[in-house]
C-alpha positions as CSV (number, residue, x, y, z in Angstrom):
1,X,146.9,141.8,349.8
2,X,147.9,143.9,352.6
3,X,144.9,146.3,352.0
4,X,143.0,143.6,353.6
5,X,144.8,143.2,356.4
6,X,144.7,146.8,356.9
7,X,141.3,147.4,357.1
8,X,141.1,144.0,359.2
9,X,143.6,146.0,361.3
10,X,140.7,149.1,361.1
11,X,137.8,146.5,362.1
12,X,139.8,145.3,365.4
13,X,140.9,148.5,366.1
14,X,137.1,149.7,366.1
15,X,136.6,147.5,370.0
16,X,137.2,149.7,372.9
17,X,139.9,147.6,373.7
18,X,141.7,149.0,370.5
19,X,144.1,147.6,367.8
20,X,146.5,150.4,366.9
21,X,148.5,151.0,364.2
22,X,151.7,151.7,364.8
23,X,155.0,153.3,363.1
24,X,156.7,150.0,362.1
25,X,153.1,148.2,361.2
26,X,154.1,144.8,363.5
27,X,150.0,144.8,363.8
28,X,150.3,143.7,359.9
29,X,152.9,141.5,360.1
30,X,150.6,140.1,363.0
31,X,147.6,140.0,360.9
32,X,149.7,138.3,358.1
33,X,150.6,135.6,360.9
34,X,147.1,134.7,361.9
35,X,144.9,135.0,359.4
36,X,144.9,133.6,355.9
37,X,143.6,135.9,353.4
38,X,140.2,134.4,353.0
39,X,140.0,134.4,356.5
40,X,140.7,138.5,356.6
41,X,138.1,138.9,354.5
42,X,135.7,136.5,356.5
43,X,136.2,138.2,359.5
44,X,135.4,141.6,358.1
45,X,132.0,140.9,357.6
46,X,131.5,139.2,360.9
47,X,130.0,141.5,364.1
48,X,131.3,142.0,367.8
49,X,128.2,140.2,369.0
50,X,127.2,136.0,368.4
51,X,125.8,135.5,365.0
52,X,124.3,132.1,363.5
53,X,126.7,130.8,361.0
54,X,123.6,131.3,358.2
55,X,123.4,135.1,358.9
56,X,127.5,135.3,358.1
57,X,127.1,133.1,355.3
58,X,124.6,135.4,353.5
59,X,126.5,138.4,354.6
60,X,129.5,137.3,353.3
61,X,127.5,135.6,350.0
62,X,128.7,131.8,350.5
63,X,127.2,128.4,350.8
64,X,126.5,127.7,354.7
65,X,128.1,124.6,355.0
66,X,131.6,125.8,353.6
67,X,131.1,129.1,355.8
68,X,130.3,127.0,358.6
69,X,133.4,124.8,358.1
70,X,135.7,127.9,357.9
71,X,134.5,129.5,361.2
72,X,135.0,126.1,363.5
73,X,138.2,126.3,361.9
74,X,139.2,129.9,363.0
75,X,137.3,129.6,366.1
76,X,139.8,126.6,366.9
77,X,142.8,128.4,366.3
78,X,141.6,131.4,368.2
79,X,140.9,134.0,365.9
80,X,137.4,134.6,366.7
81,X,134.6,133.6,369.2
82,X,132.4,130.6,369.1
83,X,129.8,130.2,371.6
84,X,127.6,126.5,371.6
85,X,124.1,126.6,372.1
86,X,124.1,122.8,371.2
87,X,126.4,119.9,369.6
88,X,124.8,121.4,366.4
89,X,123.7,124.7,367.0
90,X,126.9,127.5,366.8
91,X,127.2,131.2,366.7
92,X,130.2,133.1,365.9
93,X,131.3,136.3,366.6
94,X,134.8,138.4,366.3
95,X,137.2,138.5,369.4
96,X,139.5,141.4,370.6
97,X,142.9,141.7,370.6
98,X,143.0,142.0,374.1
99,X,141.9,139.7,376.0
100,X,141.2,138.0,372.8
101,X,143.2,137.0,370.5
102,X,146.3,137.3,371.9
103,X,145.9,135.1,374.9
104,X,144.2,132.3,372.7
105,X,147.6,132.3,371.0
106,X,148.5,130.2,374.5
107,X,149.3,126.9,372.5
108,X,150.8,128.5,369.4
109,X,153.6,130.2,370.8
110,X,156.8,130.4,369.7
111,X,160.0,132.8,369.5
112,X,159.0,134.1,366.0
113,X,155.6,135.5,367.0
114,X,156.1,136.3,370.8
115,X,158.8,138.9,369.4
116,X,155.8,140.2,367.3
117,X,153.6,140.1,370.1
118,X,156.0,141.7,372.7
119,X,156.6,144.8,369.8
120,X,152.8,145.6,369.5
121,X,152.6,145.2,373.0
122,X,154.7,148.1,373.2
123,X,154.5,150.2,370.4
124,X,151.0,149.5,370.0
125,X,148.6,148.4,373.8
126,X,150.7,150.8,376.4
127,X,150.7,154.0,374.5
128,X,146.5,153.4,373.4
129,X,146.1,152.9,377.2
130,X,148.0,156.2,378.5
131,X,145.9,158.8,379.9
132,X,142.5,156.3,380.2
133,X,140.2,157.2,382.7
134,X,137.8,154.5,382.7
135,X,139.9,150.3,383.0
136,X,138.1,146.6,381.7
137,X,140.2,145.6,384.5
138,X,139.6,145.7,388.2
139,X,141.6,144.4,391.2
140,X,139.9,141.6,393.2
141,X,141.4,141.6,397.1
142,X,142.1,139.1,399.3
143,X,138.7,138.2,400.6
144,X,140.1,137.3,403.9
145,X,141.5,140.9,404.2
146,X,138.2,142.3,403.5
147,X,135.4,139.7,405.8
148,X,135.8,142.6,408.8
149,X,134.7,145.4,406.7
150,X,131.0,145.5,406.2
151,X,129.5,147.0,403.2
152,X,131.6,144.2,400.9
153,X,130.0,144.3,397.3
154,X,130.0,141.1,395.9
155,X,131.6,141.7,392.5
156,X,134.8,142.0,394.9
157,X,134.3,138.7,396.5
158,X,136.2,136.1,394.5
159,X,133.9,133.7,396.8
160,X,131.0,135.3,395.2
161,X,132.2,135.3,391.1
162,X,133.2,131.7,391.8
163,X,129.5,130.6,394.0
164,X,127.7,132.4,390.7
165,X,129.7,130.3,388.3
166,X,128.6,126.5,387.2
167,X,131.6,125.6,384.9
168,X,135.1,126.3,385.2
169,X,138.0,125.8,383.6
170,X,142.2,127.1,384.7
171,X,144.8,127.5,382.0
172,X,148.8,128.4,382.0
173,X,149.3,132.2,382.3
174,X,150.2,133.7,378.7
175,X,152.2,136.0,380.0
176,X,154.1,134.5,382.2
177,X,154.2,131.4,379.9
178,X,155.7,133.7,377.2
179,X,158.4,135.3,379.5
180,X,159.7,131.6,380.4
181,X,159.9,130.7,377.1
182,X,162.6,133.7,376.1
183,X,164.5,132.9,379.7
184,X,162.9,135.8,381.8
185,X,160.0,134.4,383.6
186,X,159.5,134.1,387.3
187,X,158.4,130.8,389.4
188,X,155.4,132.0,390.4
189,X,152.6,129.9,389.7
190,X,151.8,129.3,385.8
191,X,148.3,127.4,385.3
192,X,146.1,130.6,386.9
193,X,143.8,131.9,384.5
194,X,140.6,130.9,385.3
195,X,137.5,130.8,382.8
196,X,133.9,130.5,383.9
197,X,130.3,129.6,381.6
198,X,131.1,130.2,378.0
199,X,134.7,131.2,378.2
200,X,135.2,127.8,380.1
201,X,133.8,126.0,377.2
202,X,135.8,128.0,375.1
203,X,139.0,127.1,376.4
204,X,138.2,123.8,376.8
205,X,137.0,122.8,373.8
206,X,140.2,124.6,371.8
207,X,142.1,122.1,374.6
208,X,143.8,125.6,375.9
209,X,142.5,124.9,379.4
210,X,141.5,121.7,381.5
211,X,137.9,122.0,383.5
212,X,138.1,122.0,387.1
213,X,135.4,121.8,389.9
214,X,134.0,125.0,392.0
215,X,136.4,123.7,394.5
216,X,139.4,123.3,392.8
217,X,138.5,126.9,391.7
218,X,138.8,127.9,394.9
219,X,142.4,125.9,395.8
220,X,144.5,128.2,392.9
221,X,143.2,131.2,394.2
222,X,144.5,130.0,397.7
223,X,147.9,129.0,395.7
224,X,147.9,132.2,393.7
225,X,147.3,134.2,397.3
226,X,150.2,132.6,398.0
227,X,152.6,133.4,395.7
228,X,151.6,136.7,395.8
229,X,149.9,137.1,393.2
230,X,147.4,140.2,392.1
231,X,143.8,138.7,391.5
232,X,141.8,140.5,388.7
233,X,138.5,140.5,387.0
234,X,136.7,142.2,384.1
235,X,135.5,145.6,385.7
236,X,131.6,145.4,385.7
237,X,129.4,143.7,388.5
238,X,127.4,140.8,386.9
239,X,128.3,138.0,385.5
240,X,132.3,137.9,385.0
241,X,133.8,135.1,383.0
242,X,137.5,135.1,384.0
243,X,139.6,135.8,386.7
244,X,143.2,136.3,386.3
245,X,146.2,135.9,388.6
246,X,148.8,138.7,387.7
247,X,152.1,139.1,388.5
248,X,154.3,142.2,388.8
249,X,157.1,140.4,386.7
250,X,155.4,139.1,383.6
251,X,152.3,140.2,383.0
252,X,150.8,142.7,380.0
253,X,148.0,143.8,382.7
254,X,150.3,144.4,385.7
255,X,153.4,146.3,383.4
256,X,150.8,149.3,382.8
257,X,151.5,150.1,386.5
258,X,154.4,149.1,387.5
259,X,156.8,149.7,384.2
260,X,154.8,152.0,382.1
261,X,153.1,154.9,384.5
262,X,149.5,154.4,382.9
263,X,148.1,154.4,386.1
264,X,144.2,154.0,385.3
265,X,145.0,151.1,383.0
266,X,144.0,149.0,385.9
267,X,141.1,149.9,388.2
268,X,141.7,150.0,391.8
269,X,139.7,147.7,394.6
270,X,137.4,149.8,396.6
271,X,140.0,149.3,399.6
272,X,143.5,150.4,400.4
273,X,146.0,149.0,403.3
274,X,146.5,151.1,406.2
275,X,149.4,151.0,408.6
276,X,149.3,150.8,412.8
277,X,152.6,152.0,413.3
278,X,152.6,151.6,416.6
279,X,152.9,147.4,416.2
280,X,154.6,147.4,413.1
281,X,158.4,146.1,414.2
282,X,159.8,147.3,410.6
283,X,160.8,144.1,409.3
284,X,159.7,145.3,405.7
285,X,158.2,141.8,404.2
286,X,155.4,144.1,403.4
287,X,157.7,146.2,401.1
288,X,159.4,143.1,399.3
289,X,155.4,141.6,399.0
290,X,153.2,144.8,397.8
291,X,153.4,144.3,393.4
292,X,153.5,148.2,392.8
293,X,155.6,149.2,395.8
294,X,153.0,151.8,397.3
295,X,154.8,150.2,400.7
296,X,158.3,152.2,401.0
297,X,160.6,153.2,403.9
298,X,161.3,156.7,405.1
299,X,162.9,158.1,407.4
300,X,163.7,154.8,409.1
301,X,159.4,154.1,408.9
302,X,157.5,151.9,407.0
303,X,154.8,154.0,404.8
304,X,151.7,153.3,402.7
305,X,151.0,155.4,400.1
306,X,147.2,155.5,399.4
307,X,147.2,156.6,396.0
308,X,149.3,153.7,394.9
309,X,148.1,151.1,396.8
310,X,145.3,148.5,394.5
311,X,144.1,147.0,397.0
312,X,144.5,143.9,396.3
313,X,145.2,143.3,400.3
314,X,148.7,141.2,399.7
315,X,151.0,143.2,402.4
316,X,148.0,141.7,404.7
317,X,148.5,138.4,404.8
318,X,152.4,138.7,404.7
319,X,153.0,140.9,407.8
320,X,153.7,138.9,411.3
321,X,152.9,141.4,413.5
322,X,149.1,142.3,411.7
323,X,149.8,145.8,411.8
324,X,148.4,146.2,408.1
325,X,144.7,145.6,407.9
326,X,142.4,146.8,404.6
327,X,140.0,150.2,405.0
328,X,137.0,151.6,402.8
329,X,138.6,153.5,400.1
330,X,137.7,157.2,400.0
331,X,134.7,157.7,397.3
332,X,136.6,160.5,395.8
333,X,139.4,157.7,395.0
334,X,137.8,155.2,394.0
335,X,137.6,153.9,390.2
336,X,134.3,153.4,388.6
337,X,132.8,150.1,388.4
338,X,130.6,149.4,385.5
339,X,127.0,147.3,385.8
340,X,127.8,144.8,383.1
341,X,130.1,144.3,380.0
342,X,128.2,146.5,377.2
343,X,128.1,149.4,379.7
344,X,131.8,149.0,380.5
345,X,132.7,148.7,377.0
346,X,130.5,151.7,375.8
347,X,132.4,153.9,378.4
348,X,135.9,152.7,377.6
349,X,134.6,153.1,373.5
350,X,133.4,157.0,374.6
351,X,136.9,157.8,375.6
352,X,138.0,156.8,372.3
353,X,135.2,157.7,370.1
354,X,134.6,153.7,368.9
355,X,130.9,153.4,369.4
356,X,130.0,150.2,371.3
357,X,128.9,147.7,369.9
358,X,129.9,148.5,366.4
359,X,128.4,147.2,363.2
């Protein structure tokens, strides 16, 4: 049995995004927890890309209606993808671990698997994403930190990704959702994920997420500015389906920085905070506010150091005195941003040598 979830541990692993094996084999024991054994073997003839449940069926060498049944079923739980062209008409493909997987987990959690989850996370996700060069992440700023500067793109105007978007839906934070639950979460706010087109429906549908209007949209952005929290999107320019609202306490995407050193895990905004010392009165809420403490004091002076900073324009809106203010990153800093998905997932696969998409 465990051969199958082995080379369903080899089929993961073959996304950019990776599935590693590790020393202890928690990935197994994962596995093992997800996925029935028929299921395994299901999804190891399925594709990265959305298939009609007919095409899997003769694949796989099974009757279309019991196929069919199968795959709404694992699509519900969150094992793989389902995308709706109608009421009738569905198409399947496999998920990632990350985002994937994992976060549609969000309803299932309990002490048992977060344990699992948490050891992969470590043995597994931070050591794959050490020495990357190219990140699916990218910091979003603040757009109000950014309206003075005037070549803005708009893939880093959350005004823009939500405008472009027709259906929306928010859901509870997984990560900080699963640090509550073992007694170490923070207060900051939990429902902040926030789907768009397809990955709206998704969540919805598998009643992980509630819809919400454009404007609504809009209001937990404001609320997630608020509590300081880091906004971030897939890194690519057209058509993004999520937007997530990180914190420096809880979450998976946030720790690469700020606990584990992989510093291009996370791609940076095409801006950094700059200082006027001369109005700046020292009162330090910048240092307290900034997620990845490029903001330090020396020698009795608050300083900004460049090659930390994200950008995600936080330290902004926090200082009384407005002695921070948000400046063009140098081109020589900045981290590339990809034209859409494929293209970002082909480079991420080149590091790795996993061929994008995969058959």
């Amino acid at each position: 049995m465990d051969s199958i979830y082995k080379k369903l541990r080899e089929r993961l692993d073959m996304f950019p995004q990776g599935f590693p094996s590790t020393p202890s084999g928690v990935e197994i024991d994962i596995l093992k927890h997800l996925f029935k054994e028929d299921e395994a073997r299901l999804a190891l003839a399925m594709r990265p890309y959305p298939e009609a449940v007919a095409t899997i069926a003769e694949r796989y060498g099974q009757d279309v209606s019991e196929i069919g049944e199968t795959l709404y079923g694992m699509s519900k739980r969150g094992l793989i993808l389902r995308y709706s062209a109608s009421e009738t008409e569905r198409y399947y493909f496999l998920a990632p671990w990350m985002v994937g997987i994992w976060e549609f987990q969000l309803d299932n959690l309990t002490d048992e698997n977060i344990e699992l989850y948490e050891r992969f996370y470590q043995e597994g996700m931070v050591p794959y994403a050490r020495e990357r060069k190219n990140s699916g992440f990218r910091v979003i700023p603040i757009e109000a930190e950014i309206e003075s500067i005037q070549e803005v793109q708009p893939f880093e105007q959350v005004s823009e990704i939500i405008n472009s978007q027709t259906k929306f839906a928010v859901a509870p934070c997984i990560c900080r959702k699963e640090a509550q639950m073992v007694g170490e979460g923070c207060d900051k706010l939990l429902e902040a994920c926030m789907m768009f087109g397809f990955a709206a429906e998704y969540y919805i549908e598998n009643e992980l997420a509630r819809e919400i209007t454009k404007e609504e949209a809009l209001e937990v952005l404001a609320k997630a500015e608020a509590d300081g929290l880091v906004h971030f999107s897939s890194n690519h320019q057209d058509n993004k389906i999520f937007i997530c609202n990180c914190c420096s306490c809880c979450c998976k995407a946030m720790a690469h920085i700020v606990k584990y050193g992989n510093k291009n895990a996370l791609a940076k905004s095409n801006y950094l905070a700059v200082l006027n010392e001369d109005s700046c009165d020292i009162c330090e809420d910048c240092i307290d506010r900034c997620p990845v403490s490029a903001i330090q004091m020396f020698d009795d002076q608050t300083q900004i150091d460049g090659q930390s900073c994200i950008g995600c324009g936080l330290c902004i809106s926090t200082c009384p005195t407005g002695s921070i203010s948000m400046a063009i990153r140098p081109e020589d800093q900045r981290s590339p941003v990809f034209a859409n998905q494929e293209e970002m997932l082909k480079a991420i696969g080149e590091e790795k040598n996993k061929p994008y998409p995969f058959e």
